[in-house]
C-alpha positions as CSV (number, residue, x, y, z in Angstrom):
1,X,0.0,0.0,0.0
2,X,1.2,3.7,-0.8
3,X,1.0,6.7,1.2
4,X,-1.9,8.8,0.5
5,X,-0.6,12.1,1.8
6,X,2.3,14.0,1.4
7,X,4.4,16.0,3.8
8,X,3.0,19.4,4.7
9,X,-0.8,18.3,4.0
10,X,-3.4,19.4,6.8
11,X,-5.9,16.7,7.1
12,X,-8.6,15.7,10.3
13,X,-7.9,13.5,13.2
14,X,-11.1,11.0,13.3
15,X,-11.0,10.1,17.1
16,X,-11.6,7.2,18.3
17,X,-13.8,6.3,21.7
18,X,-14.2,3.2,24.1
19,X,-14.5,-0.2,21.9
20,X,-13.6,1.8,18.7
21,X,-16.5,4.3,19.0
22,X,-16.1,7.4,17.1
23,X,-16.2,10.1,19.7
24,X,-18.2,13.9,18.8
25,X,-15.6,16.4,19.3
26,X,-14.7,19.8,17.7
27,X,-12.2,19.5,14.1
28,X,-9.3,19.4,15.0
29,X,-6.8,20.2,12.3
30,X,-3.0,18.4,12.3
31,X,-0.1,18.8,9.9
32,X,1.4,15.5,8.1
33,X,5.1,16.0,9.6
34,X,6.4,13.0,8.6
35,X,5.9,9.9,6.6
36,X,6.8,6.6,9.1
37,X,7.6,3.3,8.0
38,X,4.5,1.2,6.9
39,X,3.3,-1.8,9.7
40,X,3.8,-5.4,9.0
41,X,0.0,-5.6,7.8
42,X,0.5,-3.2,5.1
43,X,-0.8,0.2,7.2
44,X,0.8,3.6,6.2
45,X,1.5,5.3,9.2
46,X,2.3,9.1,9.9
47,X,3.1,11.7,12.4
48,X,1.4,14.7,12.8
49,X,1.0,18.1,14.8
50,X,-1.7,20.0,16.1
51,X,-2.8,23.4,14.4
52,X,-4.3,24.6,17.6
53,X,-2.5,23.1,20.5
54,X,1.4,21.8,20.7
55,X,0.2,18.0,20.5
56,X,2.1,15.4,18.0
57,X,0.5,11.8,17.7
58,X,1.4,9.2,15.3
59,X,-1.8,7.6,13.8
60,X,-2.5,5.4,10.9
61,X,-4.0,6.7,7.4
62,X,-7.2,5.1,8.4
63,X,-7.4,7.6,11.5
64,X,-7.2,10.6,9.3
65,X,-9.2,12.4,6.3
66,X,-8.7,14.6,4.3
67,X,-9.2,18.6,5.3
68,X,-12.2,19.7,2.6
């Protein structure tokens, strides 16, 4: 599988509740920082940084969208 996003991109976190529950909250907007190796089953991952607060998480492309 190939990356979907590119360095620099702004996309939306899609948080995740208890049991894998998407969870209501405001849009947060991140920053693609860095492209991270894929996982074993095939999963790009990436790390990204908060627009709003200082916060950097490392999710997989299913946990984002894009902004639009």
């Amino acid at each position: 599988m190939a990356y979907n996003y590119a360095i620099n991109d702004d996309v939306l976190l899609q948080f995740q509740g208890p049991q894998g529950r998407d969870v209501p909250r405001q849009r947060n907007v991140y920053t693609i920082t860095a492209r991270l190796p894929i996982e074993a089953d095939g999963r790009p991952r990436y790390r990204i940084k908060s627009k709003a607060e200082k916060i950097e998480r490392v999710v997989t492309e299913e946990q984002i969208s894009q902004l639009g």
